[in-house]
N, C-alpha and C positions, 0 to 999 in steps of 0.2 A: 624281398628275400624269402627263401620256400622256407618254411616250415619243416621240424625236424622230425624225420620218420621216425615212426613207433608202432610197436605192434599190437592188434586191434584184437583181441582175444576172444571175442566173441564170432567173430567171422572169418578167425586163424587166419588173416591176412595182414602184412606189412604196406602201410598207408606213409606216405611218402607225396610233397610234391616238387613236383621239376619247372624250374623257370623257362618259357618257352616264352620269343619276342617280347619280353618285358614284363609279362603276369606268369603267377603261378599257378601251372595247373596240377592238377590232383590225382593222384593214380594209386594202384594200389596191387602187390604181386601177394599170392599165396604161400604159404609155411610149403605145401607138398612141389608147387614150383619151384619152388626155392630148392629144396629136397634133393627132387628128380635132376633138375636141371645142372644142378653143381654138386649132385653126387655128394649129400652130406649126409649123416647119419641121422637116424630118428631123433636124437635128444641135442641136434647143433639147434642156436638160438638164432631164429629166422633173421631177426634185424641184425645179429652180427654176418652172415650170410651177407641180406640186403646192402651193408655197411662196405663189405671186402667188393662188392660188383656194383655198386652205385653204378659209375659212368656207365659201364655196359648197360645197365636196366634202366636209366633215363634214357639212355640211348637209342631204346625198343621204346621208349614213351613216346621219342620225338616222332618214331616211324611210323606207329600207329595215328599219330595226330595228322601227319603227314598223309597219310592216304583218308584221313576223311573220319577218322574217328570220333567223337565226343568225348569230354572231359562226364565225368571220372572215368580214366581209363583203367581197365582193371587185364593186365597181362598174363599171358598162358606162357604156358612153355616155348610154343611154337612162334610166340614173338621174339624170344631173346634170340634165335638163330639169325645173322645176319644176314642180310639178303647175300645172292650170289653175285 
């Protein structure tokens, strides 16, 4: 079972991990990702963010894993766009 994301305030990223074929791996998206990418204001609270888009952003975890990535995977913006 993954473990519950929380925000890691020291490197203002939300640390999260997504169950992929039976282990959990470990990833972790950015407060200004978060931001940018869902248009939220400077003072919304990253992990509530993270919280309302879970599936979508394990979803960019799967994809990156999927093309060959490495655990910890640490997501941009440019990942949560779905491929075409």
């Amino acid at each position: 079972m993954a473990d519950a994301a929380f925000f890691h305030d020291a490197s203002g990223t939300v640390r999260f991990s997504v169950a992929v074929e039976g282990r959990d791996v470990n990833a972790s998206i950015g407060r200004e990702t978060l931001r940018y990418h869902y248009r939220t204001g400077e003072d919304a609270d990253p992990l509530n963010t993270y919280g309302l888009h879970a599936q979508e952003i394990d979803a960019a975890v799967r994809r990156r894993l999927a093309q060959g990535s490495m655990e910890p995977v640490m997501l941009r913006e440019n990942d949560l766009k779905a491929p075409a």
